[in-house]
C-alpha positions in Angstrom: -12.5 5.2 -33.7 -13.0 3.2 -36.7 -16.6 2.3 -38.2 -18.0 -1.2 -36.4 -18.5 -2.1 -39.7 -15.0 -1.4 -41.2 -13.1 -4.1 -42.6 -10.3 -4.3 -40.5 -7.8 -5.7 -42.6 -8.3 -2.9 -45.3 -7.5 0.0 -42.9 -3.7 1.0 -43.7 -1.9 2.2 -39.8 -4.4 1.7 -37.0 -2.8 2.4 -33.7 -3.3 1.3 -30.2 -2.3 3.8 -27.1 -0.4 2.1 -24.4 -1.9 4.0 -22.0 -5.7 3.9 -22.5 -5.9 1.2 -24.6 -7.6 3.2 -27.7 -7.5 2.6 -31.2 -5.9 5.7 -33.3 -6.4 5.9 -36.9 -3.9 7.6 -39.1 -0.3 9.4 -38.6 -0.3 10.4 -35.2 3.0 10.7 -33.0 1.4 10.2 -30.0 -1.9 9.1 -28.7 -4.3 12.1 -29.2 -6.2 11.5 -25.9 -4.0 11.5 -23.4 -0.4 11.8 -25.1 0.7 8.2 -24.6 2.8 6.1 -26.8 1.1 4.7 -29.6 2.3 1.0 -30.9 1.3 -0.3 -34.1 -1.6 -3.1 -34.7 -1.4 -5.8 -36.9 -4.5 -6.6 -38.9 -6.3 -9.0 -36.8 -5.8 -12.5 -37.3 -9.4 -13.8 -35.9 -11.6 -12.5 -38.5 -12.9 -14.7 -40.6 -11.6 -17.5 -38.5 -13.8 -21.0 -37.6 -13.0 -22.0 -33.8 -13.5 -25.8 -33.1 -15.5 -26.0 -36.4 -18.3 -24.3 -34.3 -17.7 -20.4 -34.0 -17.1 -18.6 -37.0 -15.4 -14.9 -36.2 -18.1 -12.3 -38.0 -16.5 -9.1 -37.1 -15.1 -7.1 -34.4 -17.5 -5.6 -31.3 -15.0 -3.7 -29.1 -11.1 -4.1 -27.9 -9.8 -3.3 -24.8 -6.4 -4.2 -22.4 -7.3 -7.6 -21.8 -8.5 -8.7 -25.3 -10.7 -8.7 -27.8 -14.9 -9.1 -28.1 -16.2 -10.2 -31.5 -19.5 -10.8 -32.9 -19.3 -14.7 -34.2 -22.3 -16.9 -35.6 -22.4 -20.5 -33.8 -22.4 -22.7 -37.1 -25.4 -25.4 -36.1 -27.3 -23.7 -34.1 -27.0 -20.6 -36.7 -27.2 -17.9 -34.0 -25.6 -14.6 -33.1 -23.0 -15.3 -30.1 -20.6 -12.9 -28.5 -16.6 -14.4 -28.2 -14.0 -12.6 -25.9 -10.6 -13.8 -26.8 -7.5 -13.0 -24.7 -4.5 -10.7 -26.1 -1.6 -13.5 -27.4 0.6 -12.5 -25.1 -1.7 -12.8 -22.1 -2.7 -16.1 -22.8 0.9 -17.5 -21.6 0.2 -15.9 -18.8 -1.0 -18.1 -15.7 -2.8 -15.7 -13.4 -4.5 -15.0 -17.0 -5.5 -18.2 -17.7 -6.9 -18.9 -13.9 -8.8 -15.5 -13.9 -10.2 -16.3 -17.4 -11.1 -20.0 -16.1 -12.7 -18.1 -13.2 -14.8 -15.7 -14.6 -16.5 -18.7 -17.0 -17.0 -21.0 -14.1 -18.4 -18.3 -12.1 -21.0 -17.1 -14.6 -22.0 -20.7 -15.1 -23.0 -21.0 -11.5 -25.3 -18.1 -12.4 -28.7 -18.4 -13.8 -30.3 -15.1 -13.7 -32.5 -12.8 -16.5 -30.1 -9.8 -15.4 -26.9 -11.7 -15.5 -24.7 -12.5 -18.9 -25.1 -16.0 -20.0 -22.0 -17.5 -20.7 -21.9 -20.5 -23.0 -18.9 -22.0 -23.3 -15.1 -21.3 -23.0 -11.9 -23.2 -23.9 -8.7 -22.9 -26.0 -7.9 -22.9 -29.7 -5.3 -24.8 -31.5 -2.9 -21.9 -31.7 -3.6 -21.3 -27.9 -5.9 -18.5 -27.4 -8.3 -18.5 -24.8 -12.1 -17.8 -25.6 -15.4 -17.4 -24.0 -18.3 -17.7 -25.5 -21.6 -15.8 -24.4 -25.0 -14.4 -26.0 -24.7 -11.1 -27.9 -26.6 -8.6 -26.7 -27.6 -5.6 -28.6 -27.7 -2.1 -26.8 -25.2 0.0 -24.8 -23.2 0.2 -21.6 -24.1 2.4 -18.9 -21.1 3.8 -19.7 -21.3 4.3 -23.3 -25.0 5.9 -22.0 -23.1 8.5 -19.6 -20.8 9.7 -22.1 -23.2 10.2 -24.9 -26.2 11.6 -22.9 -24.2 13.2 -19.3 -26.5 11.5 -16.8 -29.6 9.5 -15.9 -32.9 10.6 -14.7 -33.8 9.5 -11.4 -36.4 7.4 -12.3 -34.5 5.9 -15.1 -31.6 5.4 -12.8 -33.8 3.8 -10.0 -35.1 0.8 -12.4 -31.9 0.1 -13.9 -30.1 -0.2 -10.2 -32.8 -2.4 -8.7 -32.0 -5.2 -11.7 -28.4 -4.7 -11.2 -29.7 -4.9 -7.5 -31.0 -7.9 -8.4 -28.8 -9.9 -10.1 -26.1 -9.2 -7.9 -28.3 -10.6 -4.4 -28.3 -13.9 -7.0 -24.6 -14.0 -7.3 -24.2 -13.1 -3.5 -27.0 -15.8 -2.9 -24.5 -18.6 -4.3 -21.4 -17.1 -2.7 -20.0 -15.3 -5.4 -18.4 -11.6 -5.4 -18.5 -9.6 -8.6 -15.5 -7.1 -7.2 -15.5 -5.1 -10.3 -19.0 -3.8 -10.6 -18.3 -0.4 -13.2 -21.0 0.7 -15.8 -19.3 -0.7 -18.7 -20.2 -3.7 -17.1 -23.9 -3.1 -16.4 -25.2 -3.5 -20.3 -28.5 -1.5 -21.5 -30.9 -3.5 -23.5 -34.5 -2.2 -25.2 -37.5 -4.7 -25.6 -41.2 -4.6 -25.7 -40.8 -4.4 -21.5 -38.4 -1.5 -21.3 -35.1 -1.1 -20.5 -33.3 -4.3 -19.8 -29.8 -4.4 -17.3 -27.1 -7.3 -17.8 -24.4 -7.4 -15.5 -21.4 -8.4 -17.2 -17.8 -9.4 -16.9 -17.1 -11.9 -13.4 -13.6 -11.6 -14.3 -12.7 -10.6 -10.9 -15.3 -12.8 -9.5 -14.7 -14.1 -6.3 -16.4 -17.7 -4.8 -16.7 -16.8 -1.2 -17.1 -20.0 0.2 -13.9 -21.4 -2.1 -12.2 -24.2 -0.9 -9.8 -24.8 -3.1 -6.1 -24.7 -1.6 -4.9 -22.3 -4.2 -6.4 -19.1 -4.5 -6.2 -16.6 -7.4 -5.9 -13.6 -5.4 -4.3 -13.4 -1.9 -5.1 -10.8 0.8 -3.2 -7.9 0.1 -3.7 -7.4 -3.1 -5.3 -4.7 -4.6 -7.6 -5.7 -7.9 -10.0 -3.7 -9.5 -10.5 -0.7 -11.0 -10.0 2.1 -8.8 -12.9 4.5 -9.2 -15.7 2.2 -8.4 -13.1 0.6 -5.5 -14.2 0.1 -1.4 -12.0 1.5 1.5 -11.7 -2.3 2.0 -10.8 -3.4 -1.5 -8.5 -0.2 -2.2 -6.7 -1.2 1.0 -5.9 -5.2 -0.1 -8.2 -7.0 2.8 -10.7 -9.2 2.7 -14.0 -8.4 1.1 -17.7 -9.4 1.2 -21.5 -8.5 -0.8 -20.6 -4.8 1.2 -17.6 -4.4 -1.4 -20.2 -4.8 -4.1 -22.9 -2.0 -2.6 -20.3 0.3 -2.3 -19.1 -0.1 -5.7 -23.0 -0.3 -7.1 -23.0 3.4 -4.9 -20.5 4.9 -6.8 -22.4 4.0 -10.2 -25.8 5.7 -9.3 -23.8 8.6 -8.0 -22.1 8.8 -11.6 -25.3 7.7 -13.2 -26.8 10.4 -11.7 -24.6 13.4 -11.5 -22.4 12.8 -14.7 -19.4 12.8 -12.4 -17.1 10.5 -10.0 -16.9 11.1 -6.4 -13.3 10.9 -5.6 -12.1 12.4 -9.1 -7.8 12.4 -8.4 -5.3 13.1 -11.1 -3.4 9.4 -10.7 -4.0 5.7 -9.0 -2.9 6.5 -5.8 -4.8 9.7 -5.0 -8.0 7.8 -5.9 -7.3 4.7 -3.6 -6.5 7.3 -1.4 -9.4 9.0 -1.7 -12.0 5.7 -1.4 -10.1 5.5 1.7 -10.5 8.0 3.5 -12.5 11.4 1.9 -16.2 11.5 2.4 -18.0 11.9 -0.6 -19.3 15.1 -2.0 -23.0 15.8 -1.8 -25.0 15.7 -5.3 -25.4 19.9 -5.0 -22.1 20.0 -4.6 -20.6 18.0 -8.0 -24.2 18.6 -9.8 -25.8 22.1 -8.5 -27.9 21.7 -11.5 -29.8 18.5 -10.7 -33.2 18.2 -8.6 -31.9 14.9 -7.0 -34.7 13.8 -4.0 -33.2 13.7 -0.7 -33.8 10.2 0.0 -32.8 9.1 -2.9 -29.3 10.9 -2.2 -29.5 9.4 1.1 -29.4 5.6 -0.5 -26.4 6.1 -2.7 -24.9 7.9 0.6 -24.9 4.6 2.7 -24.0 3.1 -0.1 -20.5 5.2 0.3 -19.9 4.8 4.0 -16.1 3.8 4.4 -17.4 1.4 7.1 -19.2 -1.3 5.5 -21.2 -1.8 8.8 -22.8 1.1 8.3 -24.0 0.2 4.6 -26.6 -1.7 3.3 -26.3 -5.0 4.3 -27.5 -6.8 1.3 -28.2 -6.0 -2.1 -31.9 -7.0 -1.4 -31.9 -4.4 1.3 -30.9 -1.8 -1.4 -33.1 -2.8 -3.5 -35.7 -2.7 -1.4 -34.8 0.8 -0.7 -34.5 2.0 -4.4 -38.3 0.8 -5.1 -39.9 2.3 -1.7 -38.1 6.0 -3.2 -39.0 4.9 -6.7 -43.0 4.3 -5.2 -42.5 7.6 -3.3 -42.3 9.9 -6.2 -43.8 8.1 -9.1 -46.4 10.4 -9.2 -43.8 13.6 -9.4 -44.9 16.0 -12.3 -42.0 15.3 -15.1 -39.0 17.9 -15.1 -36.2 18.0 -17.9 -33.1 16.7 -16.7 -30.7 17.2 -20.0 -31.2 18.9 -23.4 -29.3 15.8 -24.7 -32.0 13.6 -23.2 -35.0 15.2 -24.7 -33.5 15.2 -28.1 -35.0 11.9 -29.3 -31.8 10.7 -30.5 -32.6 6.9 -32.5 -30.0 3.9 -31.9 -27.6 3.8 -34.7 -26.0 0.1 -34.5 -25.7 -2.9 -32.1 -23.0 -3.3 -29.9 -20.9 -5.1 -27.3 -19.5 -3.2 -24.0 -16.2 -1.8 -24.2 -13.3 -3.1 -21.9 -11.3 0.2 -21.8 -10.2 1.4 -18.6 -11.7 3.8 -15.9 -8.8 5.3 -14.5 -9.0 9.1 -16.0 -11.6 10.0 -14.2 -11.5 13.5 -15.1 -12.8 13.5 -19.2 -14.9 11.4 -20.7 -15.3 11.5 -24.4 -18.2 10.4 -26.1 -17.8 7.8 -28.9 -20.0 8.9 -32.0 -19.7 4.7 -33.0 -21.8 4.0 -29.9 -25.3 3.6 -29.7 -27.4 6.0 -28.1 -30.7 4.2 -26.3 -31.5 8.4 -24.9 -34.8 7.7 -26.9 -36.2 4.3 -25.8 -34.7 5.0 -21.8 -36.9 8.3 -22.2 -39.9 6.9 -23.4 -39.7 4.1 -20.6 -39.1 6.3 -17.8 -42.7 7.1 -17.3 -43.4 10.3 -15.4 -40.1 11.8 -14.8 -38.5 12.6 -11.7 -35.8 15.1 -10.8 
């Protein structure tokens, strides 16, 4: 992948992969990832752009199926701001617009430390679509997985009980994430420790709409399959449970490095949400010292039958800090060489949009940075 800082207009063939939506630089046939056809990308037309004499377009953050995230500078107010612009030929789309239109209007409703702010959105005069947010600097929790393998338990606990948290806050004003994944959960440092941003209410849903037309109808089946409920994988109607179940499959990877329900295509992972129980954390990570209880939480996270899951996202989070209480006096064990390395950021930037469907590889990105360090000294006294 091309340096963040890279003049994009100076590199001669970049390529993007059909399939997974990555960028490929130089002669390459196919894509080298997973052998996909490769189409060739223009250099990009936004950089260096003004939109509505406000935003000026600074440099690219990340790309991904849906569009484009750059780093801009709002003109007045002469601040950092974080602009996701819609692919061109999205934008004529009309389930793409309303989506788009949804997800800003839903994160507008929201005002909540652990939730993205968004600032404004609209259309330029050539007709993209934009939306404007702050710019964070850190990593995704995935960008964090596939540089460091896994989470410590302790480390995983306080990161899930502010995702926890912002999420009872969305729930609180009747609005479903549905596509809770940890390249939308967004790792910050500050003088406090590590600091979660849930990201991306693309897929939000208003649960109390009453709007006679809706963007999504019962029966179909949006999301992204690995971090997808029986209910959700199965088209019907969905509430907060949807959300814990998803938010269970994210400490489970967080934890263990791995998915539960791992399939070789789409359909054998709906079908596995469905209807396989999940593995146990010996099973899938024989080499992690993983508390029972805490195993226990992300387990009722994963029941197919939402009645038997946590209720709320308060309730969970109640849970994680009683186990995180529990042990916090646990003598510190190491949990991954890569973790004890003391590895030191390297850049700032924004969470990728590239898709979570090969469940089966995960390739670490030497671009991305690595907050290993500052999560480690947070942490406190380890836990298995």
């Amino acid at each position: 992948m091309p340096n963040q800082d890279q003049n994009i207009t100076q590199i001669s063939k970049i390529q993007i992969c059909v399939l997974c939506h990555k960028e490929v630089t130089g002669d390459h046939p196919v894509c080298p990832y997973d052998g996909g056809p490769l189409i060739t990308r223009k250099p990009d037309r936004m950089l260096g752009r003004t939109i509505q004499d406000k935003y000026e377009i600074l440099e690219i953050c990340s790309r991904g199926g849906m569009g484009v995230i750059y780093k801009a500078r709002h003109l007045l107010l002469e601040r950092p701001v974080a602009i996701k612009c819609i692919t061109e030929v999205l934008s004529y789309d009309t389930s793409v617009w309303k989506r788009f239109e949804q997800e800003a209007r839903s994160a507008s409703l929201l005002n909540h430390p652990n939730i993205i702010t968004v600032h404004d959105f609209g259309v330029t005069e050539e007709g993209d679509l934009y939306l404007v947010m702050e710019y964070l600097e850190g990593a995704s929790l995935n960008d964090f997985i596939e540089m460091n393998g896994q989470l410590n338990e302790r480390t995983c606990t306080k990161l899930f009980m502010q995702v926890c948290d912002a999420l009872q806050h969305a729930h609180n004003a009747g609005i479903l994430h549905r596509d809770l994944k940890p390249s939308n959960i967004f790792i910050s440092s500050s003088s406090r420790g590590s600091h979660v941003k849930v990201l991306d209410f693309g897929l939000a849903k208003v649960m109390r709409a009453s709007t006679k037309e809706k963007i999504t109808r019962t029966g179909e089946c949006l999301g992204t399959p690995d971090y997808m409920s029986p209910e959700q994988s199965r088209g019907l109607s969905m509430d907060q449970r949807s959300d814990i179940y998803a938010t269970g499959i994210c400490m489970f990877e967080s934890l263990t490095g791995k998915l539960p329900f791992a399939a070789d295509d789409l359909m054998q992972i709906l079908s596995r949400q469905i209807s396989d129980k999940p593995p146990s954390f010996k099973e899938v990570a024989p080499e992690r010292s993983i508390h029972k209880d805490m195993e226990l939480i992300v387990m009722r996270c994963l029941e197919k039958d939402p009645q038997k899951r946590f209720q709320s996202m308060a309730d969970l989070q109640h849970a994680l800090e009683n186990s995180l209480h529990k042990h916090q006096n646990d003598p510190p064990k190491r949990v991954n060489p890569k973790q004890e390395s003391g590895i030191k950021p390297t850049g700032t930037t924004f969470p990728s949009n590239k898709p979570q469907q090969n469940i089966g590889m995960r390739r670490a990105d030497p671009t991305r940075v690595d907050l290993a360090a500052k999560l480690n000294t947070d942490r406190g006294p380890d836990m298995p």
